[in-house]
N, C-alpha and C positions, 0 to 999 in steps of 0.2 A: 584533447588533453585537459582543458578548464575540468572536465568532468572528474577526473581523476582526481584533484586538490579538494573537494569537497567533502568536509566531515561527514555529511550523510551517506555518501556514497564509501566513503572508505570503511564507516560502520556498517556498512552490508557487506562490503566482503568480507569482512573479519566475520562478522556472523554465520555467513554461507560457507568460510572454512572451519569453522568450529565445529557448526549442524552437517558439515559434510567428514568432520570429523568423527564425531559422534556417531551419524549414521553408517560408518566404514567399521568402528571397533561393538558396536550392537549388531550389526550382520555377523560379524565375525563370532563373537560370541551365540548368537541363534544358529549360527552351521556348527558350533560346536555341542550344542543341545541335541538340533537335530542328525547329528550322526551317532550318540549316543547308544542307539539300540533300547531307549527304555521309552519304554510310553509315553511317562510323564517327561520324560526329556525332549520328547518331538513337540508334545503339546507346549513346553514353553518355548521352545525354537519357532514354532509356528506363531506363536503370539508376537515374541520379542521381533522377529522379522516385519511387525506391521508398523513397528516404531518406525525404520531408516524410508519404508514407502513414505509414513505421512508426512516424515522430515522434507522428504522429496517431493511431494506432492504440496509441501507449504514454502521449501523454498521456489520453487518455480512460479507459485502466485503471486510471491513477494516479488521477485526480478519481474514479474510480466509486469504485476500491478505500478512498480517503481520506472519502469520502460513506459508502458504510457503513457502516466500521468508528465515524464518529462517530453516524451511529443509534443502532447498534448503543449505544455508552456511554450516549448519552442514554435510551435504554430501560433498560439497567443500573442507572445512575443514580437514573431513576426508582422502579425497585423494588427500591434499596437494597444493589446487590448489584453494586457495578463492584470490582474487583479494591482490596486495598489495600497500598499499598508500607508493612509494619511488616519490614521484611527487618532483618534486622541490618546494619549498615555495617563497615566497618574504620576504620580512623585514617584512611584518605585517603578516605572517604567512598563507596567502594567494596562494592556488595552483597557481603559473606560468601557463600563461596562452598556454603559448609555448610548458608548459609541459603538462597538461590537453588535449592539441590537439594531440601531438605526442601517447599520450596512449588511448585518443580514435580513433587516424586510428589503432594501432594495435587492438584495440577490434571489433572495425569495419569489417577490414578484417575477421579475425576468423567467426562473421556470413556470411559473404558474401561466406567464405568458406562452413560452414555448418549451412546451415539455418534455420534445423530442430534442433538445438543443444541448447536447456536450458541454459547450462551453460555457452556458447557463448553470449546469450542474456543477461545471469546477469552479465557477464561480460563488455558489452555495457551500463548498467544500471548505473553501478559505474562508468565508464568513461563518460558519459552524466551530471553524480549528479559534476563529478570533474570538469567540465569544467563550469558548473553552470546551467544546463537545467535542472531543477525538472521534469519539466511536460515530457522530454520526458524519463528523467531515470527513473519514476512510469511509463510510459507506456512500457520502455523494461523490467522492471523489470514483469512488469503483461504480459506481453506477455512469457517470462522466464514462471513464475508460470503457465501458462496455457499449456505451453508442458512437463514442468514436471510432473503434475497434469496426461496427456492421456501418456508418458511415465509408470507411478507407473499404471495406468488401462490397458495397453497392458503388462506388465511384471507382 
């Protein structure tokens, strides 16, 4: 139930009811294209139909992506070793940026040690999101989830 009180989490569902919202009233309008009877009426029913897939096809990456990175913690967690924000701040509460660096060469190294390591890469994740790199702490982070994912299928 903890899971359920958390703003991240409650802004995904509202997201996934919107884009499932979305995707239900664009279907509906593509079956109304394509029963039309006109050419060009199929041709955009045909199109508008590949909106509610991608929708679907992005919300499911999101819930997976969002599902295992919190395994992924809750296994961290349990064996004492989920990442810890001691970063320095500035006046405006702000990771130092001197500090941000210093803790991503150490998460850095760790993969460079062991490359094949999960918990190496989410530990790269956090240190990317603290120094300010979204795009590439979602991409160690999904890289994380995807060797933890053949980790849990070889074991």
């Amino acid at each position: 139930m903890r899971l359920m009180r958390r703003p991240a989490f409650l802004g995904a569902v509202a997201m996934t009811v919107l884009v499932a919202l979305y995707s239900v009233y664009v279907g509906q309008q593509a079956v109304l294209f394509l029963e039309s009877g006109q050419i060009v009426g199929f041709a955009i029913g045909v199109a508008m139909l590949a909106l509610p897939v991608l929708a679907v096809w992005w919300l499911y990456n999101e819930w997976r992506l969002g599902v295992t990175v919190q395994r992924m913690a809750d296994r961290l967690g349990e064996e004492g070793r989920l990442p810890v924000d001691d970063l320095e701040r500035t006046e405006s509460g702000r990771i130092s940026q001197e500090s941000a660096d210093a803790a991503f060469e150490v998460a850095k190294r760790a993969v460079d040690e062991r490359p094949e390591d999960w918990a190496a890469w989410f530990h790269v994740g956090f240190a990317y999101d603290a120094s300010g790199d979204k795009r590439m702490a979602r991409k160690s982070l999904n890289y994380a989830a995807q060797l933890f994912r053949a980790e849990g299928r070889r074991g």
